[in-house]
N, C-alpha and C positions, 0 to 999 in steps of 0.2 A: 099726340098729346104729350108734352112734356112732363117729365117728373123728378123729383128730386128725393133723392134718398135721405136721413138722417139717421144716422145707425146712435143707439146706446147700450150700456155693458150686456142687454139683457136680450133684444129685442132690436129688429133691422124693420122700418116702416117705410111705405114707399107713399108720398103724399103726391096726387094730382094739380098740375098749375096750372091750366083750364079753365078759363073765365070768361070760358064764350058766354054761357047760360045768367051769369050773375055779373048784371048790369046796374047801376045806379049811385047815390051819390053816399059819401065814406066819410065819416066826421075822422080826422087828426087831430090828437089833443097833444097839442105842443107843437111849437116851431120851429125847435134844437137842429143840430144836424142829422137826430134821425126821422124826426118829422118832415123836415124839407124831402130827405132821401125817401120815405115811404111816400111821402105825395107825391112826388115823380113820378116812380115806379106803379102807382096808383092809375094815373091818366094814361105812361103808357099803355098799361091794360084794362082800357076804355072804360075805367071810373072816374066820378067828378067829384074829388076830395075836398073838402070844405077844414080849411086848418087854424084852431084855436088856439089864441097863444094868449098869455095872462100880463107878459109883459109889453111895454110902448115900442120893442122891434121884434124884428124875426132871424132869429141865426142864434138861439140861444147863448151859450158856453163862447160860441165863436163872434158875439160882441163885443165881449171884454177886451178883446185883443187892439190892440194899437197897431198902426202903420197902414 
């Protein structure tokens, strides 16, 4: 079982990334670059993300962009 540490000034916690047991579907609110990236990362680990976005594309910040 993988884990991932996060240490801060006070206190070092060790969080479980085990997602055998917790199966099903994950609303994403927003479609920016970190919503595309957390729905990925989502299905990889056999969830089925449902992602809402408020504007007419998906790629938030990274529409504006030309070329």
């Amino acid at each position: 079982m993988p884990s991932r540490k996060f240490a801060t000034k006070k206190t070092t916690c060790w969080v479980s990334c085990d997602s055998s047991s917790m199966k099903g579907t994950v609303a994403v609110i927003c479609a920016g670059p970190g919503g595309i990236v957390a729905a990925r990362w989502l299905l990889a680990q056999g969830f089925e993300p449902t992602i809402f976005e408020q504007g007419p594309m998906l790629g938030g910040q990274w529409t504006s962009f030309q070329g």
